[in-house]
C-alpha positions as CSV (number, residue, x, y, z in Angstrom):
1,X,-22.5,-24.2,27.0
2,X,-22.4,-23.6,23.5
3,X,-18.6,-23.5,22.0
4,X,-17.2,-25.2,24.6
5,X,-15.7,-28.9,25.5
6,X,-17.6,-31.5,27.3
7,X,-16.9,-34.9,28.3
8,X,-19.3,-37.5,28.7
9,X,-18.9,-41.2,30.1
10,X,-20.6,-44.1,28.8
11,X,-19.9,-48.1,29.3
12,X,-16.2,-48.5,30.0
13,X,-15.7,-45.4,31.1
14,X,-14.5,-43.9,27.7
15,X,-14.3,-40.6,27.4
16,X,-16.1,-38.6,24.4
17,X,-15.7,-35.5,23.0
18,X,-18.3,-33.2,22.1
19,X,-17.2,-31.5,19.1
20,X,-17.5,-27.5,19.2
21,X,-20.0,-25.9,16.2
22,X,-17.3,-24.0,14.7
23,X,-15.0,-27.0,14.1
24,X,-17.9,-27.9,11.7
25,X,-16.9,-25.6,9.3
26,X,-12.8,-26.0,7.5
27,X,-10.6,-23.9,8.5
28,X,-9.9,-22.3,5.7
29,X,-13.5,-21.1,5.3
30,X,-12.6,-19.1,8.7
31,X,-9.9,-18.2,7.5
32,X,-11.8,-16.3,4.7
33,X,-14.2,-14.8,7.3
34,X,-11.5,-13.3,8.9
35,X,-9.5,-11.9,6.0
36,X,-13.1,-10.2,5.1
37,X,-13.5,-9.0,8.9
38,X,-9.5,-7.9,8.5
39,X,-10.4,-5.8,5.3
40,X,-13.3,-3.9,6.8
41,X,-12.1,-2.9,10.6
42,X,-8.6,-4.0,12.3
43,X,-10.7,-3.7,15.5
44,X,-13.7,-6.0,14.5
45,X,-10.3,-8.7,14.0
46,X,-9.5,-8.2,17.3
47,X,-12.5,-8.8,18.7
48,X,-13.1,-12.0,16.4
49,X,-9.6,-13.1,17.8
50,X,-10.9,-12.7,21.6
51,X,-13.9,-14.6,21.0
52,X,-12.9,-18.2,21.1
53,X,-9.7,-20.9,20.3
54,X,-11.5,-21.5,17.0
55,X,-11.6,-17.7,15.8
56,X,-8.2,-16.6,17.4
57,X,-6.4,-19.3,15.0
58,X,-8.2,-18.2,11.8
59,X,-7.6,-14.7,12.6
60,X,-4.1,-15.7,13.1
61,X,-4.0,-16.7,9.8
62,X,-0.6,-15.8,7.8
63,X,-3.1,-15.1,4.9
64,X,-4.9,-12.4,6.5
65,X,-2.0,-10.3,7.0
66,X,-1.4,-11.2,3.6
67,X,-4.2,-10.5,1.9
68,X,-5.9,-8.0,4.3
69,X,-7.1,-4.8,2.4
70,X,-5.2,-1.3,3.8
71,X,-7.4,0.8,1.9
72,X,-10.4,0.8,4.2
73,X,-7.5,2.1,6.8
74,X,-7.1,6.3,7.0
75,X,-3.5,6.4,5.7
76,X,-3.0,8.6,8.9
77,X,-3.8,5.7,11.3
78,X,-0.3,4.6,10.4
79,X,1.0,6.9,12.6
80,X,-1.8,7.2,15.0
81,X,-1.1,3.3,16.1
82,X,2.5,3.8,16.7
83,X,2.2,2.5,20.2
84,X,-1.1,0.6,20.1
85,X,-1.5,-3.5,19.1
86,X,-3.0,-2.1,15.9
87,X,0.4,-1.2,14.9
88,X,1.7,-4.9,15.8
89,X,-0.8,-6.1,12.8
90,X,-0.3,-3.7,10.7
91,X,4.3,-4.5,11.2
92,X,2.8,-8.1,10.5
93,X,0.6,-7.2,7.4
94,X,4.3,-5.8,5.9
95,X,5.9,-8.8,7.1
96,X,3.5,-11.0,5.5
97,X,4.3,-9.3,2.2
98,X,0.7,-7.8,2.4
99,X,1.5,-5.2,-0.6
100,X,-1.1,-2.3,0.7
101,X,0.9,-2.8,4.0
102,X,4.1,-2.4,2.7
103,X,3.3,1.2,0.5
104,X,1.5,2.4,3.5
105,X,4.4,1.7,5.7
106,X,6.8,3.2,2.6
107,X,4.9,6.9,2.4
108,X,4.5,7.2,6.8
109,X,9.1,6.6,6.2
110,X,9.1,8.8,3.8
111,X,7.0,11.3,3.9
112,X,6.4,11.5,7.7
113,X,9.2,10.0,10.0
114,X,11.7,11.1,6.9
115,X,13.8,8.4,6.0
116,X,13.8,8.2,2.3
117,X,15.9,5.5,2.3
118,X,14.0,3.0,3.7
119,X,10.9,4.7,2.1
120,X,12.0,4.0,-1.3
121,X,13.0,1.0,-0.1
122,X,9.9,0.0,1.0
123,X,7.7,1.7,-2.3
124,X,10.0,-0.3,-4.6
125,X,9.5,-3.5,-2.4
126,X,5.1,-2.9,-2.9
127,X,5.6,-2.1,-6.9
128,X,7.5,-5.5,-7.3
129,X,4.8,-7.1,-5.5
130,X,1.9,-5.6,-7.5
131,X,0.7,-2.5,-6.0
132,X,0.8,0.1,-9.3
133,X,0.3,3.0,-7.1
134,X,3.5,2.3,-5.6
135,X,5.0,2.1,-9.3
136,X,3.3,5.4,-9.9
137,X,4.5,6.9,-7.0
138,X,8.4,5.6,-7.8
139,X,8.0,6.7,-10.8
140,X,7.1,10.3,-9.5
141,X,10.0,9.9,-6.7
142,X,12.8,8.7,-8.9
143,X,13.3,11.8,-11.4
144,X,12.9,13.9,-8.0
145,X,15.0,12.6,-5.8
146,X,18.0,10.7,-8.0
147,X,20.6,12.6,-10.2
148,X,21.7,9.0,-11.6
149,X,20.4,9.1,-15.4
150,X,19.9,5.1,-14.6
151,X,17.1,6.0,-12.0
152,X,15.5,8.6,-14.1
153,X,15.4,6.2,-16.6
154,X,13.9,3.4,-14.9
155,X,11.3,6.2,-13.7
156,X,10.6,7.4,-17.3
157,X,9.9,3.0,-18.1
158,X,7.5,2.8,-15.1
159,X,5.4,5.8,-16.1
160,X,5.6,4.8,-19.8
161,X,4.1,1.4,-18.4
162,X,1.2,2.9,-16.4
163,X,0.4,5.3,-19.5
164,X,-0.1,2.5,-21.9
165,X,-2.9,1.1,-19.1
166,X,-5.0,4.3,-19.8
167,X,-5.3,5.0,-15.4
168,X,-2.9,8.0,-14.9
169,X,-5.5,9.9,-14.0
170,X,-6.5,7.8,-10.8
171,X,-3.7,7.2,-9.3
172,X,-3.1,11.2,-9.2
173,X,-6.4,11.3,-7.8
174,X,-5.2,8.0,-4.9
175,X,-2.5,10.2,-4.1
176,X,-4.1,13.9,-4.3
177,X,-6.3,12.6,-1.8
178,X,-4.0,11.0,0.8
179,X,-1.5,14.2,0.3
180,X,-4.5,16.3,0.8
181,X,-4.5,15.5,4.2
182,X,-1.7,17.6,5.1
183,X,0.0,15.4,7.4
184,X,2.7,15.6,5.3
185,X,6.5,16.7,7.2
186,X,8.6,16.1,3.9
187,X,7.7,17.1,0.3
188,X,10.0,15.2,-2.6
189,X,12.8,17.5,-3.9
190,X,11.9,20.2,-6.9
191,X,14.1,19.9,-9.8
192,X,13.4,22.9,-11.0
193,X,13.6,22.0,-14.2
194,X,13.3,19.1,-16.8
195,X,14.9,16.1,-15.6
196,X,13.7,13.4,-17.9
197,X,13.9,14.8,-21.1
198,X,17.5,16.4,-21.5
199,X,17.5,16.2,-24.9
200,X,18.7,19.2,-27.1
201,X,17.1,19.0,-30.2
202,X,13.4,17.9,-28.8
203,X,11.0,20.5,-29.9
204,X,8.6,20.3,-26.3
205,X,11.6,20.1,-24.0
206,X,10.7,22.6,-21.2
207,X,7.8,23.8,-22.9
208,X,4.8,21.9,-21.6
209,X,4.6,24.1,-18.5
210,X,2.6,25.8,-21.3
211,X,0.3,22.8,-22.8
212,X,-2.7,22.0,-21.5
213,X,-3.4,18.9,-24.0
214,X,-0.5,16.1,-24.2
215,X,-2.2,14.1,-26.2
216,X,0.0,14.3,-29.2
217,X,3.3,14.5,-27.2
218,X,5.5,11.9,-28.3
219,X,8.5,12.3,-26.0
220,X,8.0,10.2,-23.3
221,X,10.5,11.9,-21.8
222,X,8.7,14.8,-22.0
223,X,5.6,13.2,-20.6
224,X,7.6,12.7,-17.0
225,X,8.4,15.7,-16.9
226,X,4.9,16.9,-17.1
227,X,3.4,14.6,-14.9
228,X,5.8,15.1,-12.3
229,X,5.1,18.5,-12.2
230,X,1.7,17.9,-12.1
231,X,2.7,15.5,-8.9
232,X,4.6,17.8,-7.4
233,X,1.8,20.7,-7.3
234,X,0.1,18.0,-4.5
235,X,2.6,19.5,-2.4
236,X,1.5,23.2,-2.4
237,X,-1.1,23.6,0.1
C-alpha cells in the first residue's frame, strides 16, 4: 500500500526497506506545505497531521506555530476554542513567539476576559516582535490607561513612529473592523480630556475636537490626542 513500510527478503535474508513517497521530498519542503496549510485553515492542519507519520512531524513543526498567519482566523475564534484542540495550537502559536498569535491572545485578555495586565503585557510582547498593529494599538492604550507621563510619552514615540510610515489610516481600519464586531466586554478608559499634550502655551491644545484637517498640526502631542479620540469612538456602538 502506498505510504506504508514493507520489507522484502533477498539472498541472505537481509532485510530491505521500501522507502515511503513522501520521504522523497526534505523535510523542510513539508514543513513549508504545512505552514501554508496552517495559514489558511487550523482544521485543514489537523487533518494533514492525522494523515500519516511523515505529515504529523512537519505539521509539528516549531516553525509553523511560528510563522503561521492569524489573520485568516475570525478574531472571535479566540474565544470560541477555549475548550477545543484548536485552542492547544493557537497557546502553541504564542508560545512559539508567533507575533499574530501573541496580539490576538493580548486583545481576547484585555478586551474580553479583562485582565489588562496581562493584555498589555501580551500587546507589548507582539510590538517588540514586529507586529505594528500591536504598536498602534499600545500606542492608543498607553495615554488611556496610564497616568505615568513616562507611558504617555512612550505612547506619543510609538504613534510618532507609525505616522512617519504614512499607514495610520489602516491600522484604524484593522482595528475598526475587529471592534466592530461587538464582542467587546471592556472598552479602554476615557480621559476625558487631553492627555498627551499638557502643554500651556500650545495654540491646538484641546482644540482639535474641532479640526477636521491635521495636516499642518505640528504638536505631536497634539496628534495623540486626536487619534486617540478618534480610537476611542470604535467603542460607541
Amino acid at each position: 500500500m502506498a505510504g506504508s513500510s514493507k520489507t522484502n527478503r533477498k539472498e541472505g535474508n537481509v532485510p530491505i526497506e521500501h522507502e515511503c513517497p513522501l520521504n522523497l521530498l526534505p523535510r523542510d519542503i513539508w514543513v513549508r506545505i504545512a505552514t501554508k496549510v496552517a495559514s489558511n485553515s487550523i482544521h485543514h492542519l489537523f487533518n494533514m497531521q492525522a494523515s500519516c507519520k511523515v505529515f504529523l512531524d512537519a505539521a509539528s513543526s516549531e516553525a509553523v506555530y511560528q510563522h503561521a498567519t492569524m489573520r485568516v482566523i475570525p478574531l472571535v475564534s479566540f474565544l470560541f476554542y477555549l475548550d477545543r484542540p484548536e485552542r492547544r495550537f493557537l497557546d502553541r502559536c504564542v508560545e512559539a513567539e508567533n507575533m499574530d498569535a501573541i496580539l490576538r491572545q493580548g486583545l481576547t485578555e484585555y478586551f474580553w476576559i479583562v485582565r489588562r495586565g496581562i493584555g498589555m503585557e501580551l500587546i507589548s510582547r507582539a510590538s517588540m516582535e514586529g507586529s505594528v498593529e500591536a504598536g498602534y494599538l499600545s500606542a492608543m492604550l498607553l495615554p488611556c490607561d496610564h497616568e505615568n507621563e513616562e507611558e504617555v510619552q512612550r505612547g506619543v514615540e510609538m504613534l510618532e513612529s507609525i505616522r512617519t510610515s504614512g499607514k495610520v489610516e489602516r491600522y484604524r481600519e484593522f482595528f475598526a473592523d475587529i471592534f466592530w464586531e461587538r464582542w467587546v466586554d471592556e472598552r479602554p478608559s476615557d480621559p476625558g480630556h487631553a492627555v498627551a499634550c499638557r502643554s500651556t502655551t500650545c495654540t491646538t491644545h484641546g482644540t482639535l475636537a474641532c479640526v477636521n484637517d491635521v495636516s499642518r498640526v505640528s504638536c505631536v502631542h497634539c496628534l495623540v490626542d486626536y487619534e486617540v479620540r478618534i480610537f476611542l469612538e470604535m467603542f460607541r456602538f
